[in-house]
C-alpha positions as CSV (number, residue, x, y, z in Angstrom):
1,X,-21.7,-81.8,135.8
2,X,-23.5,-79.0,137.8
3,X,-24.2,-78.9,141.3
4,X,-28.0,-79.2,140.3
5,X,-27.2,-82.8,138.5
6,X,-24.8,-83.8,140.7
7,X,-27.0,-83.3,144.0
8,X,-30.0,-84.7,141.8
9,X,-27.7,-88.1,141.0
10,X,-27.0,-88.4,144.5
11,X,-30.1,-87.5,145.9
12,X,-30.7,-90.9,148.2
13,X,-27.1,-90.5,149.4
14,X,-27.2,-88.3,152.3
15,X,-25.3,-85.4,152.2
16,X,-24.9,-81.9,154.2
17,X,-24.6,-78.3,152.6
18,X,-21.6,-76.1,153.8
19,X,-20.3,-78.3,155.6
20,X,-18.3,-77.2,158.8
21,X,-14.7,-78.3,158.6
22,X,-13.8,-77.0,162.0
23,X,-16.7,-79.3,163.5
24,X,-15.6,-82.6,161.6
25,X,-11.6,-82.3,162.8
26,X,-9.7,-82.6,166.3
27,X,-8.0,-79.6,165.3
28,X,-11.0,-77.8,165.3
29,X,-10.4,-75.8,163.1
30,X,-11.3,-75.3,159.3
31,X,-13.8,-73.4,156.9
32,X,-17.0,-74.7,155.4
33,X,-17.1,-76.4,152.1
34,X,-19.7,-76.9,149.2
35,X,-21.2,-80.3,150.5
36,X,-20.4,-83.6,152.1
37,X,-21.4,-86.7,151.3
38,X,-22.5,-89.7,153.8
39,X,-22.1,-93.0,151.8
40,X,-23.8,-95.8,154.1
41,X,-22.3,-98.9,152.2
42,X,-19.2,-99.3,149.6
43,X,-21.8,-99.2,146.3
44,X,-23.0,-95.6,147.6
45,X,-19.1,-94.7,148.4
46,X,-18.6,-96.3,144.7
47,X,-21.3,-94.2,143.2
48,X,-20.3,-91.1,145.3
49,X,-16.8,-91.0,144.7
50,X,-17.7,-91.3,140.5
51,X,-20.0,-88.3,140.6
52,X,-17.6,-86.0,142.2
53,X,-14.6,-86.9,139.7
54,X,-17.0,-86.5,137.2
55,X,-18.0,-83.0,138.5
56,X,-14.7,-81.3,137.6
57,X,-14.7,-80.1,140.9
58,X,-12.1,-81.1,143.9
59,X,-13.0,-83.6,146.4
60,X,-11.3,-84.9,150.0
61,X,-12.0,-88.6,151.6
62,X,-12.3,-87.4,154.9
63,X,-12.6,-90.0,158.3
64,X,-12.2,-88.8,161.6
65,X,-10.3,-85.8,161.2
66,X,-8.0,-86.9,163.3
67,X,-4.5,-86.5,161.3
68,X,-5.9,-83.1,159.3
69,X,-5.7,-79.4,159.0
70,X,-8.1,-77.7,157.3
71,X,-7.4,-74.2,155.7
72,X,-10.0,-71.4,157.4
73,X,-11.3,-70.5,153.5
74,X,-13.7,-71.7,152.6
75,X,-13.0,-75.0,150.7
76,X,-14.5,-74.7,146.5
77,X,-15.3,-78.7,146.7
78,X,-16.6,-81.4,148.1
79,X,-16.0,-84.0,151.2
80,X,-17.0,-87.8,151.2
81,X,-16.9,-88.4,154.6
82,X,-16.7,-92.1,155.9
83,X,-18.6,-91.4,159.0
84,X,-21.1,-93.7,157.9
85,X,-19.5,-96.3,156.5
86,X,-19.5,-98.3,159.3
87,X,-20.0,-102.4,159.8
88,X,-17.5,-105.2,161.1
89,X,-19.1,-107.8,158.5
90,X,-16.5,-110.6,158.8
91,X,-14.9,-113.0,161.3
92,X,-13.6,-116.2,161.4
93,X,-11.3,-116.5,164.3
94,X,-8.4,-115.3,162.0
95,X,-9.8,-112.1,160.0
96,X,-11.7,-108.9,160.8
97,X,-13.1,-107.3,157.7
98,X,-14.1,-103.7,158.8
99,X,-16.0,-101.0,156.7
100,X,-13.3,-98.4,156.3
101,X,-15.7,-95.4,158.7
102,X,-15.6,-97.9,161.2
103,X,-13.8,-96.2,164.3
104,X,-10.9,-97.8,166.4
105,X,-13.1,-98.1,169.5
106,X,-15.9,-99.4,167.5
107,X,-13.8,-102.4,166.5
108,X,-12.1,-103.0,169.9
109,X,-15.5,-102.9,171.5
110,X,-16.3,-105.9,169.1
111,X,-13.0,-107.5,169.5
112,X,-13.5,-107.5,172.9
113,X,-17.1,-108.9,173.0
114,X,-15.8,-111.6,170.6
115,X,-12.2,-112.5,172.2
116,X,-9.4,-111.3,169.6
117,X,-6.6,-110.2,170.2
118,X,-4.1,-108.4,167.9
119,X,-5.1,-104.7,167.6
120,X,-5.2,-103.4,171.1
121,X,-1.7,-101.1,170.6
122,X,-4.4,-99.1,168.6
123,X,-6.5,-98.4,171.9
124,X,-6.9,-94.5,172.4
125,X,-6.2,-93.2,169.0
126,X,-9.7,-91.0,167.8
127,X,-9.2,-91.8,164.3
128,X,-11.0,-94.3,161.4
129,X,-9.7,-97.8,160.0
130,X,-9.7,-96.3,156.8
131,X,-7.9,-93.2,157.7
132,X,-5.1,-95.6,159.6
133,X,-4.7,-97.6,156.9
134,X,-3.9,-94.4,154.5
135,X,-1.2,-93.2,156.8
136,X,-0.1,-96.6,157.8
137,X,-0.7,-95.3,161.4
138,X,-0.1,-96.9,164.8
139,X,1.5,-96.5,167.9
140,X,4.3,-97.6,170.3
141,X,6.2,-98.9,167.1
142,X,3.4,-101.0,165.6
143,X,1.3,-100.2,162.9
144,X,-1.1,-101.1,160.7
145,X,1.0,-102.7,158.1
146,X,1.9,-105.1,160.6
147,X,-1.8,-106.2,161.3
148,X,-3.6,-106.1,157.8
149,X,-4.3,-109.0,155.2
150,X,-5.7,-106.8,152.5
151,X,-7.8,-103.6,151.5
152,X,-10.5,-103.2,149.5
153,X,-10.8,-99.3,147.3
154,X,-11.9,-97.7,144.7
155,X,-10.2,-95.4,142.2
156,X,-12.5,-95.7,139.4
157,X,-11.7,-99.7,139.6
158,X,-12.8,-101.6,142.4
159,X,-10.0,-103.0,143.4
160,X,-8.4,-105.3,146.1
161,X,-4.5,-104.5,147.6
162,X,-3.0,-107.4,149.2
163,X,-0.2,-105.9,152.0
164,X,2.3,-106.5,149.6
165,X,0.9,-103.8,147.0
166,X,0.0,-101.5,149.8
167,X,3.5,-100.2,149.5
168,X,3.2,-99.6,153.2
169,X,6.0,-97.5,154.7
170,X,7.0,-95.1,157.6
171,X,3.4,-92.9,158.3
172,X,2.7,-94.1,154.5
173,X,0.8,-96.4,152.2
174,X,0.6,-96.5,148.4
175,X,-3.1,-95.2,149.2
176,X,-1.7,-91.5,150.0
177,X,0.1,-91.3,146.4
178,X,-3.8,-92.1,144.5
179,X,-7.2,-90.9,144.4
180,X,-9.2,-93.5,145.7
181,X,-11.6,-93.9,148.8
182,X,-10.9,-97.0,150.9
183,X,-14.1,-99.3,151.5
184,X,-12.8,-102.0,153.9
185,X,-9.7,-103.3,155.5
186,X,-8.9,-106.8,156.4
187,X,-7.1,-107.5,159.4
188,X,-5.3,-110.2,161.0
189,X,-6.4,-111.7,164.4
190,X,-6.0,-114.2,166.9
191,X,-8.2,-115.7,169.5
192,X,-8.4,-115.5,172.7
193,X,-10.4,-114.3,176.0
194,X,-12.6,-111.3,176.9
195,X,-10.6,-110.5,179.9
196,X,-7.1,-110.9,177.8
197,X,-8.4,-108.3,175.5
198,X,-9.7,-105.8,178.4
199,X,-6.3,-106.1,180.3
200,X,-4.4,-105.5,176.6
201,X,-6.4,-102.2,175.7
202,X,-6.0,-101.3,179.5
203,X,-2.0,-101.0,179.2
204,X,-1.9,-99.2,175.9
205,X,-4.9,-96.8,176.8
206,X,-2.7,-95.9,180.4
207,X,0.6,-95.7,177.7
208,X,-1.1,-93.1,176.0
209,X,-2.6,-91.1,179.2
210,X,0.4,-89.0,179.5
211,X,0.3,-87.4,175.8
212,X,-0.8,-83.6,175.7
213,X,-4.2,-82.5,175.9
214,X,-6.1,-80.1,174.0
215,X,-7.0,-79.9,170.6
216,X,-4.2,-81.1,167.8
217,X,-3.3,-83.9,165.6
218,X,-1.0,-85.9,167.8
219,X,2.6,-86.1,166.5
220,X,2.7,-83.2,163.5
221,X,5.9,-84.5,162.3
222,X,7.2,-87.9,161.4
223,X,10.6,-89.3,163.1
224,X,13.5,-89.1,161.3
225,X,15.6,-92.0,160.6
226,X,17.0,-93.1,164.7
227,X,15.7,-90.1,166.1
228,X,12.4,-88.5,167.5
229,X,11.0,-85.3,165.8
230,X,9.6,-84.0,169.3
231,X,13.5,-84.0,170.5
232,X,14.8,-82.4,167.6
233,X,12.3,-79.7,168.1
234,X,13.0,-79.7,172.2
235,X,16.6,-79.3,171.3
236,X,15.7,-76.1,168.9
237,X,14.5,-74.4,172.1
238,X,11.1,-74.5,170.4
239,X,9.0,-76.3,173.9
240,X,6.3,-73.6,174.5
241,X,6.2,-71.3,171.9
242,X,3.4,-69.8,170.6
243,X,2.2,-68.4,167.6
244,X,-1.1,-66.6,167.5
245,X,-3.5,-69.3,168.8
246,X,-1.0,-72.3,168.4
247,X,1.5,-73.6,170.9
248,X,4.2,-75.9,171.0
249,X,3.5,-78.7,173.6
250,X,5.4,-78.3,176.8
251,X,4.4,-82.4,177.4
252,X,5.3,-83.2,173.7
253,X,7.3,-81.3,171.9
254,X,6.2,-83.1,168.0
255,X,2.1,-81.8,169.3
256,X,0.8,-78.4,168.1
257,X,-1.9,-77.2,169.8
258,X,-4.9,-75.3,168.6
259,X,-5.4,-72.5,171.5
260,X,-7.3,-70.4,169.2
261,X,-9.6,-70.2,166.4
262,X,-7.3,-69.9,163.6
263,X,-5.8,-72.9,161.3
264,X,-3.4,-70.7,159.5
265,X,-1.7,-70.0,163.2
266,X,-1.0,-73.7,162.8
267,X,-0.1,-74.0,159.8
268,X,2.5,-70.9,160.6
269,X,4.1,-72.8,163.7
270,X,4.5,-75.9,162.2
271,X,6.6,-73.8,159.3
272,X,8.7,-72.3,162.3
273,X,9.0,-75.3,163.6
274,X,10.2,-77.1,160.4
275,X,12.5,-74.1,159.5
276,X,14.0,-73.7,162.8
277,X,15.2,-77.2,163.2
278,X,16.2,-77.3,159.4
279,X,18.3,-74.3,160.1
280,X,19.7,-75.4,163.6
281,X,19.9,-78.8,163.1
282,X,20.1,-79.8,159.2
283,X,17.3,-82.1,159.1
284,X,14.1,-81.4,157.1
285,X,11.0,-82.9,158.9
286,X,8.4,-84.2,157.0
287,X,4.4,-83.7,158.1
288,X,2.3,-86.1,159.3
289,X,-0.4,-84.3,159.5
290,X,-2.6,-83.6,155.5
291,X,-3.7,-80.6,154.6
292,X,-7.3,-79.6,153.1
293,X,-7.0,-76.4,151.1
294,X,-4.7,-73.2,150.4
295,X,-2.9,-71.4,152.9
296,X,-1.0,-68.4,153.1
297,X,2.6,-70.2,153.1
298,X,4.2,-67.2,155.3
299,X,7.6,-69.3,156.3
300,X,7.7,-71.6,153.3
């Protein structure tokens, strides 16, 4: 299928030309692609994410950009973004069911306007359900395995994953291994009071206030087994140094921040980083963060 056919199939679903990378990730950083697409409810996520694997071309299910870095070249494909794909469409005093664009201060916002409790250790993190549930992200040692019932995806089958076929695991769900597009995530609840709620969100947003600031992906690294990455990289000497327009945290040693305007900087620190502590300490850490396109792998 040609770009012609496939923008003429998808006409009604709203979509942007070359869009920015850089502008659509808390990295900031990132070249333009061919198109994204704006599906509004799961049939148009459905109908988008069959015309793109039937295009022959590449494609990325992007959310908040929150846990990405995005090559500077220009990307030869095409992004469904979730952006849209927003609505909390089910409650009963025991379940949220969320559309998988919907962001984590959208749903506190409801949770606290309708008194449940459950998902305030997610308060502060910029990112979307659906994009959380990929990673099986979280904070302060709870995550989103511990909290969800069951997600709805596609992958050419509509499907519906209870927890148990998730595969959920550390900073990883079953979801990362396919090529699918979450639709909606069910999540587990409790009741309780407005003020409960506030006070809840309160404590885990003033947790979080001391994390570096500037533009990054939070931790780049995930935690080896009964350690922290952020030490290992502390204890490498590696607090402060730069690369081009990246830097290593001086708060947090596991953040990377984007001082610059150049992704492949980054991308080059976080390969110092990896090779230094592999080299000085025997561990190999494994990325957190996903990257969208080719880069020049200069310390691979």
């Amino acid at each position: 299928m040609d770009r012609k056919e496939l923008f003429s199939k998808l006409g009604d679903i709203e979509r942007t030309d070359g869009f920015d990378l850089s502008k659509n990730t808390t990295y900031g950083l990132g070249g333009k692609c061919i198109a994204a697409f704006f599906p509004k409810t799961e049939e148009e996520a459905i109908r988008t994410f069959d015309a793109l694997k039937c295009s022959g071309k590449k494609f990325f299910v992007l959310g908040n950009g929150s846990n990405i870095l995005a090559s500077d070249k220009f990307y030869d494909g095409y992004i469904i973004s979730t952006n849209w794909l927003k609505g909390i469409f089910k409650t009963d005093g025991k379940f949220i069911s969320c559309l998988s664009g919907t962001t984590v201060g959208e749903l506190l916002n409801y949770c606290k306007s309708a008194g449940l409790t459950g998902l305030e250790f997610l308060a502060g993190i910029p990112a979307s359900i659906g994009g959380l549930t990929c990673m099986n992200g979280g904070a302060g040692g709870k995550f989103m395995s511990d909290i969800i019932e069951s997600v709805a995806l596609y992958d050419g089958k509509l499907r519906n994953f209870s927890k148990n076929l998730c595969g959920f695991g550390y900073k990883h769900s079953t979801m990362r291994d396919i090529n699918s597009v979450i639709l909606s995530v069910m999540l587990k609840v409790e009741r309780t009071s407005r003020e409960d709620v506030e006070e809840k969100i309160a404590f885990y947003l003033n947790k979080r206030a001391g994390q570096p600031k500037g533009k990054s992906c939070g931790c780049v690294f995930k935690n080896p087994e009964g350690i922290s990455a952020g030490k290992l990289i502390e204890e490498c000497g590696l607090k402060g140094v730069n690369l081009g327009g990246a830097s290593v945290s001086e708060i947090h040693a596991n953040f990377i921040i984007n001082c610059g305007n150049s992704a492949l900087d980054v991308y080059n620190l976080i390969k110092l980083v990896k090779e230094n502590v592999r080299i000085k300490k025997g561990i190999l850490l494994d990325e957190e963060v996903v990257y969208i396109g080719d880069f020049n792998d200069t310390f691979g």
